[in-house]
C-alpha positions in Angstrom: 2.8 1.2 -65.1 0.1 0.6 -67.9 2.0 0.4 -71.4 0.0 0.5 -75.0 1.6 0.1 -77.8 0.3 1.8 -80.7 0.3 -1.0 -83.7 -0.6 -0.3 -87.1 0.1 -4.0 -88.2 -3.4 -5.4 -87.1 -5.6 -5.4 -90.0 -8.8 -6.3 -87.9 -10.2 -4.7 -84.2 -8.0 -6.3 -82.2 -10.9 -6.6 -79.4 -12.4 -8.8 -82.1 -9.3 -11.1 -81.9 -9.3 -11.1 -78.3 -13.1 -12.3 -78.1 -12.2 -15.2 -80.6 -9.5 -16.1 -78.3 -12.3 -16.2 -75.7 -14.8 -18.0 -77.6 -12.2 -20.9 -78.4 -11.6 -21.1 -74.6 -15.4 -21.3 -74.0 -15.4 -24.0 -76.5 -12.4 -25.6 -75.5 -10.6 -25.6 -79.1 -6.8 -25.8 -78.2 -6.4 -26.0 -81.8 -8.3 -22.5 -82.5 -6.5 -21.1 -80.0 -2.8 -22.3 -80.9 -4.2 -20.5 -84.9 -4.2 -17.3 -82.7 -1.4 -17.2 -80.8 1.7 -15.6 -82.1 5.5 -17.3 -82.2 6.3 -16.1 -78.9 3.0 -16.0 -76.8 2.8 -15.5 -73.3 0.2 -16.0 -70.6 0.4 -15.2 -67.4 -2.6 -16.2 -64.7 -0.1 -16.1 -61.8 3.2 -14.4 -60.9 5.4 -16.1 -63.1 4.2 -15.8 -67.2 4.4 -19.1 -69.3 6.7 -19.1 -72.2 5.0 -21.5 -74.7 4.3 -21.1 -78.5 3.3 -24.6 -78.6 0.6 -24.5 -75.5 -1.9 -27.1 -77.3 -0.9 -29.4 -74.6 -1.6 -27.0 -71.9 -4.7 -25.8 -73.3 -6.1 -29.5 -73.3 -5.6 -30.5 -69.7 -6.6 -27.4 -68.8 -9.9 -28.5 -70.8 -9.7 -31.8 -69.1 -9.6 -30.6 -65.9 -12.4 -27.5 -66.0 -14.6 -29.7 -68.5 -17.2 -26.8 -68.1 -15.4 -23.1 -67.7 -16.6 -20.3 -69.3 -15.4 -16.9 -69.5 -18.3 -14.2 -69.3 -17.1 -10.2 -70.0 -19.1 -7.4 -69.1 -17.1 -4.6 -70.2 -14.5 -4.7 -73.3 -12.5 -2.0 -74.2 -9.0 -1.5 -76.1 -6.4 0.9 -76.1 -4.5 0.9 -79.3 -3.0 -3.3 -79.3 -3.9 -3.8 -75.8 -7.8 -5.1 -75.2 -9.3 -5.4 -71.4 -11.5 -7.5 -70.9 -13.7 -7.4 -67.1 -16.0 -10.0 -66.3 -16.2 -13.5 -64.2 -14.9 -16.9 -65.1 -17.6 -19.7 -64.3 -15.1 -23.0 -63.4 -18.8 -25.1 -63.5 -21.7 -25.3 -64.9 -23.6 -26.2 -61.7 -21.5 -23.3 -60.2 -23.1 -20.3 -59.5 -19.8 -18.1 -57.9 -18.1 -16.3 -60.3 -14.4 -15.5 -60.1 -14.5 -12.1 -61.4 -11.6 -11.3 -63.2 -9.8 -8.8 -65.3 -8.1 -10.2 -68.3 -6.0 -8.8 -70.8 -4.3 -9.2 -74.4 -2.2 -7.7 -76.5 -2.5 -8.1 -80.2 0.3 -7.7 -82.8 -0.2 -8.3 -86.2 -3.8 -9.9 -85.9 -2.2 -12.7 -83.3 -1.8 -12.8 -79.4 1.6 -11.6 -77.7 -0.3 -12.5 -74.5 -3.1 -13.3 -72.5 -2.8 -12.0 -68.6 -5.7 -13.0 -65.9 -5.6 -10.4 -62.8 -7.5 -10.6 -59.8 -10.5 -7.8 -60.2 -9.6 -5.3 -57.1 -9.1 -2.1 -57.5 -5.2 -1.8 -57.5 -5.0 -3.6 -60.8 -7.8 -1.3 -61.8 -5.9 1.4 -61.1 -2.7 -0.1 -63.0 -4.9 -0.9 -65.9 -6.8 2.9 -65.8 -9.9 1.4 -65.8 -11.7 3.0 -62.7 
């Protein structure tokens, strides 16, 4: 079950915020992204989310260990606080499979609740309403 929340608080598009988010991935600034991340942010690439305000940590091996990944959307779209995102994830420069992907965030008061990574098939584009 797909849930949007309808939330006035943002004072800027929040598929704005999400592509900042993305852009400090793509740059690898742990520090950009911490700056957007709200008290009790989630994300969640698995099953299990991680419960982390302070992810700067995380964000920097993560860095250290894909020296080179790149998150590329083709389609953005939001509905109310929640922003989908559908594209491919490059894990290499030299790389030319893409891990396509569906991500998604939801925004509250200009920061990031969370930041979920699902695999792009169509039962989590049915979940999502985005078929």
């Amino acid at each position: 079950m797909l849930i949007i929340w309808n939330n006035s608080m943002n004072k800027r598009d929040p598929k704005i915020i999400a592509l900042q988010f993305n852009e400090y991935i793509n740059n690898q600034d742990a520090k950009g992204l911490s700056s957007l991340m709200a008290e009790d942010f989630w994300v969640k690439v698995k099953k299990e989310p991680i419960w982390n305000r302070d992810m700067i940590n995380g964000w920097n091996r993560f860095f250290n260990n894909n020296p080179t990944y790149k998150n590329i959307f083709t389609r953005v779209e939001s509905l109310g606080n929640l922003v989908i995102l559908i594209g491919y994830a490059l894990w290499s420069k030299d790389s030319k499979e893409e891990d396509h992907c569906i991500w998604t965030a939801t925004i509250e008061n200009d920061l990031l609740v969370n930041w979920r990574l699902y695999e792009d098939i169509e039962d989590n584009r049915k979940k999502l309403n985005i078929i």
